[in-house]
Structures are given as C-alpha cells and as structure tokens.
C-alpha positions as CSV (number, residue, x, y, z in Angstrom):
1,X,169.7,142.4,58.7
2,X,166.3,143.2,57.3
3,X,163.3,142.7,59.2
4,X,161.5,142.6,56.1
5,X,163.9,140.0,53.8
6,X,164.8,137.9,56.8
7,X,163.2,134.5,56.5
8,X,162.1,135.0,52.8
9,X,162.8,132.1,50.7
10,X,164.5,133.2,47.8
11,X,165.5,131.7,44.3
12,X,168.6,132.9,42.3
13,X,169.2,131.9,38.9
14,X,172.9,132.1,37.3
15,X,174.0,132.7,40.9
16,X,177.6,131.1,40.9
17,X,179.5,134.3,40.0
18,X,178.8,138.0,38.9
19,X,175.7,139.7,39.7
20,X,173.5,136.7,41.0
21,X,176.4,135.6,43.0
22,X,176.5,139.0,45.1
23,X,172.6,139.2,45.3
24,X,172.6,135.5,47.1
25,X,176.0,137.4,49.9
26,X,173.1,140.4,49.9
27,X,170.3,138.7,51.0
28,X,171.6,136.0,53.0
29,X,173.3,138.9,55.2
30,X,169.5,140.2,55.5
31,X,168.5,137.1,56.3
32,X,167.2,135.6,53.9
33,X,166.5,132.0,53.0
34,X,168.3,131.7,49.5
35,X,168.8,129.2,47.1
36,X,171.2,129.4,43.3
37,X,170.9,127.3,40.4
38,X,173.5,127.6,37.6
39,X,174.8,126.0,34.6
40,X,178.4,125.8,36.1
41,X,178.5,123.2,38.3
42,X,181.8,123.3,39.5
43,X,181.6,127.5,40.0
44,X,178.1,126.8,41.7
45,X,179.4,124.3,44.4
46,X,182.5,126.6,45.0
47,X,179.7,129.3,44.8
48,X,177.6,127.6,48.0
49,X,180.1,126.8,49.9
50,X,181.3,130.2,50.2
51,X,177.9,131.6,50.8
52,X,177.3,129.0,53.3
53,X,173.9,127.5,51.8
54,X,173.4,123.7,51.2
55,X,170.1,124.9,48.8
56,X,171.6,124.6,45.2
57,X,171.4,122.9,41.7
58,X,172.3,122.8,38.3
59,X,170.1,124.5,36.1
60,X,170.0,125.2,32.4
61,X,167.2,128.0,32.1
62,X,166.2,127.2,28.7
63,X,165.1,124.0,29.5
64,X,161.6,124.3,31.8
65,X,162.0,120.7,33.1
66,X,165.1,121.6,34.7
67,X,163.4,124.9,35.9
68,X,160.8,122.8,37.0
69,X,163.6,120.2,38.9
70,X,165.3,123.3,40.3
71,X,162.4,125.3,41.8
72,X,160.9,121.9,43.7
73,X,164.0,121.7,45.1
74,X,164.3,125.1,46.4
75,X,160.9,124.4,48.2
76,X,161.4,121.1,49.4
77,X,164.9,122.3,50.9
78,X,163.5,125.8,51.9
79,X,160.0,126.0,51.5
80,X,157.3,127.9,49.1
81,X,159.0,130.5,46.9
82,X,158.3,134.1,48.0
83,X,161.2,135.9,45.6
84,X,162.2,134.3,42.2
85,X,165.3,136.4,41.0
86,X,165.9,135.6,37.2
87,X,169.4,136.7,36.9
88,X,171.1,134.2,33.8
89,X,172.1,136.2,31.1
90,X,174.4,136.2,28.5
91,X,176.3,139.1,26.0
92,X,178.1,138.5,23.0
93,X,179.8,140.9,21.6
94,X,180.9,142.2,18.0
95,X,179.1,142.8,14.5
96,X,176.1,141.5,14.0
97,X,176.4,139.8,10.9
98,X,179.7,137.7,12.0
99,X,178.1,136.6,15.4
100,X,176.9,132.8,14.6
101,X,173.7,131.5,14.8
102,X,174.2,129.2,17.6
103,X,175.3,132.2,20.1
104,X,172.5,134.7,18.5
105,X,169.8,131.7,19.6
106,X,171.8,131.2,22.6
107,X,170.6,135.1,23.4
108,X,167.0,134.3,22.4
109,X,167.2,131.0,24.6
110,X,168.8,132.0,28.0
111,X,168.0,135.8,28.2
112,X,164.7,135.7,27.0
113,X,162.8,131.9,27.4
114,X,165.1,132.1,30.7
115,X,163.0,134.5,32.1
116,X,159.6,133.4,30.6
117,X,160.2,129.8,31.5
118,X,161.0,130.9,35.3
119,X,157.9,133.9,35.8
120,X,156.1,131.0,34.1
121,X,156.4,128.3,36.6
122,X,157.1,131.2,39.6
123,X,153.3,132.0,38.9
124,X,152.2,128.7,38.8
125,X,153.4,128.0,42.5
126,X,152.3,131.6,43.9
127,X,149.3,132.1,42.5
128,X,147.3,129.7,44.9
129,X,149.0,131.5,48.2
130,X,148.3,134.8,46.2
131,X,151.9,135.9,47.4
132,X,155.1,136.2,45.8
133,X,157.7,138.7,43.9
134,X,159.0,137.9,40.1
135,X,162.7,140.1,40.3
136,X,163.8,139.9,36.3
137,X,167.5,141.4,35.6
138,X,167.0,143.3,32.1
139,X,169.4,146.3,31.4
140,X,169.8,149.7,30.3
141,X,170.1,147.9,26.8
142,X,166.7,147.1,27.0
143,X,165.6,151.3,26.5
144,X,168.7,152.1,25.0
145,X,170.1,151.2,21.4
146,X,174.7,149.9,21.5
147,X,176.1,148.9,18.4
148,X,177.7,145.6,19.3
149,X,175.2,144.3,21.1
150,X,172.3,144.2,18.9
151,X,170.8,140.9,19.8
152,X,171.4,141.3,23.2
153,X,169.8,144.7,23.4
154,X,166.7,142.7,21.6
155,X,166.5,140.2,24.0
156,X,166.8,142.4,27.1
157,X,163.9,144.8,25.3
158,X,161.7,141.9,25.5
159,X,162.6,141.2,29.0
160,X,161.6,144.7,29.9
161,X,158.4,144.5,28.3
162,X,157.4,141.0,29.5
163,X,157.8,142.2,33.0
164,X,155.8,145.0,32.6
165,X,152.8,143.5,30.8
166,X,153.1,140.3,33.6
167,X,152.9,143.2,36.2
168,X,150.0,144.9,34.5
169,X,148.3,141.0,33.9
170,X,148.6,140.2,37.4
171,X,148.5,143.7,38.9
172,X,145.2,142.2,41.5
173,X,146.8,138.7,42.3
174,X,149.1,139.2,44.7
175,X,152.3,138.8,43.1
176,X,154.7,141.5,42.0
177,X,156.8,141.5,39.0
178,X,160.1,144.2,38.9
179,X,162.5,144.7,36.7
180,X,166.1,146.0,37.4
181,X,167.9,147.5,34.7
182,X,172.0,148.1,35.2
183,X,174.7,150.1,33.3
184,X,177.5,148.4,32.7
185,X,178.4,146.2,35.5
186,X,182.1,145.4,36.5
187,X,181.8,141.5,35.9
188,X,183.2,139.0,34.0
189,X,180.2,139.8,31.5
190,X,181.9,143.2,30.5
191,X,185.4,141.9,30.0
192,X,187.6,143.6,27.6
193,X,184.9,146.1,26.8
194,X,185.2,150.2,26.4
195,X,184.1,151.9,28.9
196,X,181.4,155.1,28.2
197,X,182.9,158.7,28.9
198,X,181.3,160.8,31.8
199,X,180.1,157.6,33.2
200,X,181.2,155.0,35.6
201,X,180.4,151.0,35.8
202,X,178.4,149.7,38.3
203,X,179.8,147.3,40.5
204,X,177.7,143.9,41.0
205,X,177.1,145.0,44.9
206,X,174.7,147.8,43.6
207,X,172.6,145.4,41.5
208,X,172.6,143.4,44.7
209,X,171.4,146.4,46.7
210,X,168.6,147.1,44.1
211,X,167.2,144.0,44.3
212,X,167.5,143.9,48.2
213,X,165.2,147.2,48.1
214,X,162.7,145.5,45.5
215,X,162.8,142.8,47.3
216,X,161.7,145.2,51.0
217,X,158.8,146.9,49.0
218,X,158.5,146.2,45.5
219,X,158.2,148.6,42.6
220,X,157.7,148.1,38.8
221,X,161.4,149.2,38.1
222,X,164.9,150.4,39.1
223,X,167.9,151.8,37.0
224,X,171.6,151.5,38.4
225,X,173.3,154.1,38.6
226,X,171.3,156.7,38.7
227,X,172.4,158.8,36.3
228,X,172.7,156.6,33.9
229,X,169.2,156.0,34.1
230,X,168.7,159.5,33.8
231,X,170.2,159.6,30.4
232,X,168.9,156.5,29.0
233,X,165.2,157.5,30.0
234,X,166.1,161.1,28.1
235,X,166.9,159.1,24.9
236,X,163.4,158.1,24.7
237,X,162.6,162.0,24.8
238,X,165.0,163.9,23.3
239,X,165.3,165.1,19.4
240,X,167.4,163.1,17.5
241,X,169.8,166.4,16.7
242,X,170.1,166.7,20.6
243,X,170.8,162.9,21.4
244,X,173.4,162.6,18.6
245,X,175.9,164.8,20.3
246,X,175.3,163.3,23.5
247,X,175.8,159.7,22.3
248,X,179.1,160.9,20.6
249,X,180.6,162.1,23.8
250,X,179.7,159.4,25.8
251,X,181.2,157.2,23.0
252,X,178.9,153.9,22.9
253,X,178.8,153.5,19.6
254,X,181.9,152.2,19.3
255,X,182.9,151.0,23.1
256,X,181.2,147.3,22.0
257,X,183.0,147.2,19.1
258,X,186.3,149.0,17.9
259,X,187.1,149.5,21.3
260,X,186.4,145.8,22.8
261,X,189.8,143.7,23.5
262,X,189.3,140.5,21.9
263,X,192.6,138.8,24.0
264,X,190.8,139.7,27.4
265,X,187.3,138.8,26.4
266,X,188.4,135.2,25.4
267,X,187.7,133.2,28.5
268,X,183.9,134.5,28.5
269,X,183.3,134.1,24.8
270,X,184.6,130.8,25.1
271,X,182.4,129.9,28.3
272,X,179.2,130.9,27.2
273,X,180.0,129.4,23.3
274,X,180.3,126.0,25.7
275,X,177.3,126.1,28.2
C-alpha cells in the first residue's frame, strides 16, 4: 500500500476490462478510493464486483452530460475527485480509405472529445480546492507515425498535445495534467495484430504501474516500455535515411495491416462498431 495513493479518490474511465480495468486492481491495492465508468454495462458490473467497489456507472465519454452524471456520482459515493484517469479509447484497424465514416468519427468522438469533455469538467470541480491530477492515456502513436492506424494515431496526437498545453495553461493552479504513452499493450485492443521485431508488448499491469507512479508524484509524461520510448522519441531526431532502416527491421509498417488477422480481431471490431 502507498502512503501517498491511499485514500485518494480516483475516477477511471473505460475501466471494465484492459488497461483501466488493471489501473482500478493497482490502485485499490494502494489504497485508493476508486471509482469506473464504462460503456459496457454488463463487463462493468462483472468489472466491480471483482474489484470489490460499489462506486460505478455507465458512461459514454462522448456525451458530457453523462460525464457530468458519472463524475457527481463518483463524489457523492466517494467524495471530491483528486485523480481523473481518462482511459476510453478505441483502435480500428486497416486502410484508411476502407475504414467508414462512422468508426473514423467514432475515433474523433471517444479518443479525443473523451478526453476533452473529462479534463473539461475535472477542472471545473478542482479548480476551487486548487488540487487535483488530470492522468490522460495517449500512446506511442501519438509521436510516432503506423500505417493502419492513421486516424487513431491522429487522435492520440491530439491527446498528447491537449495534455501538454492544459499542463502549461494551468501550470500555477494546482492541478497536474500527465500523459502516459504505451507500446503496444497485450489487450483485447491489439487482437490479431503483428507484433514489431526487437520489441516486446507491454502488458496492461505496466500501464497500471505508470499511472500508480504519476499518480505518487506527478510528471508531464511517461512512455512504457522504456525502450520503446527510446526509439519513438529518436524518430523525432533522426535523419530520415537513418530512421528508414530502423522502421524496416522493426516492421511496423506493415504489422497493422498485412500482418493483422482479421478472424481473431472480429469480436473487438464488432464491439466497438456497436458501442
């Protein structure tokens, strides 16, 4: 248990499974005071009863009345806010011009609105106690560039940025903003997908311990793993004629798209098509 998480109240969004789910198991076990809110609700209740936690709701994060409904509840159940962890995210895979226009605005909506709509109303309730920490999940897509992904990669760009400019806005008011940026992360999100050469997935438990360290002092901005971070800050550095060669032996230019399996994808392209 951390002395400095224990007794923090602390929202999760799109915590019934994946990342946000092992984040809430994190931070409860530091004792923390944590509340999820997903779209699912049947995962979500399955979700909280496992975790132990009566402080949960549905939540669509694209619509800021029901961001509104869920974060009253979190402090009416737990009390005023101190973390907001905006976690709901969604990636589609495949060529860009076949991916439909309802699942490209889907992007736009959840991954990006998402996140303003909750640092949005997260501000409005800290800013009078001048306390409070805005935890926003981007990605390594949102410095890097992978075909098969290119709306997603857009959307988590502007996450990255948003953070950073809220964090610069409100660098004197007292609350933080941080955003962690993951590899690819062994969930249901990265079904079916190629894996990179020379690399290794992240598992959702080291997303979970990023955000527990944010979370005990906070800081503008993690990358899991670490040397995957390494090589994605590099891109931003390095010649083109020395990043070429390095981005064909790691092979991510084709691990979103020739390489995805369609047949073991299925059950998440057909989940997030539906909510």
């Amino acid at each position: 248990m951390s002395s400095t998480i224990s007794g923090k109240v602390i929202a999760i969004t799109g915590g019934a499974r994946g990342i946000g789910f092992d984040t809430a198991k994190r931070l409860i076990a530091d004792g923390a005071r944590v509340a999820i809110g997903d779209i699912d609700e049947v995962q979500m209740k399955t979700a909280a009863t496992e975790l132990d936690i009566t402080a949960y709701a549905r939540l669509d994060v694209t619509d800021p009345a029901s961001f509104a409904d869920f974060l009253d509840m979190v402090e009416a159940e737990l009390g005023p806010i101190d973390v907001l962890v905006n976690n709901a995210g969604i990636m589609p895979t495949g060529w860009f011009h076949e991916e439909s226009d309802k699942i490209t605005r889907r992007q736009v909506e959840i991954n990006v609105l998402g996140v303003m709509w909750g640092s949005k109303q997260a501000l409005q309730r800290m800013l009078p106690r001048r306390s409070g920490h805005v935890i926003n999940i981007a990605s390594l897509a949102g410095e890097g560039y992978f075909p098969g992904v290119a709306a997603y990669c857009g959307t988590k760009h502007a996450v990255k940025a948003l953070t950073e400019t809220l964090r610069r806005e409100y660098h004197d008011s007292g609350v933080d903003f941080s955003c962690v940026m993951p590899t690819f992360v062994n969930t249901e999100l990265t079904a079916g997908a190629g894996k990179p050469k020379l690399l290794r997935n992240a598992e959702p438990q080291e997303i979970a311990d990023a955000v527990a360290r944010l979370v005990e002092k906070p800081k503008s901005q993690v990358r899991v793993t670490g040397m995957a971070g390494k090589l994605s800050q590099l891109q931003n550095i390095l010649p083109r004629r020395v990043l070429e060669p390095i981005i064909k032996a790691l092979g991510t230019e084709h691990i979103l798209l020739q390489d995805i399996d369609n047949n073991a994808r299925k059950a998440y392209s057909d989940r997030i098509e539906t909510n």
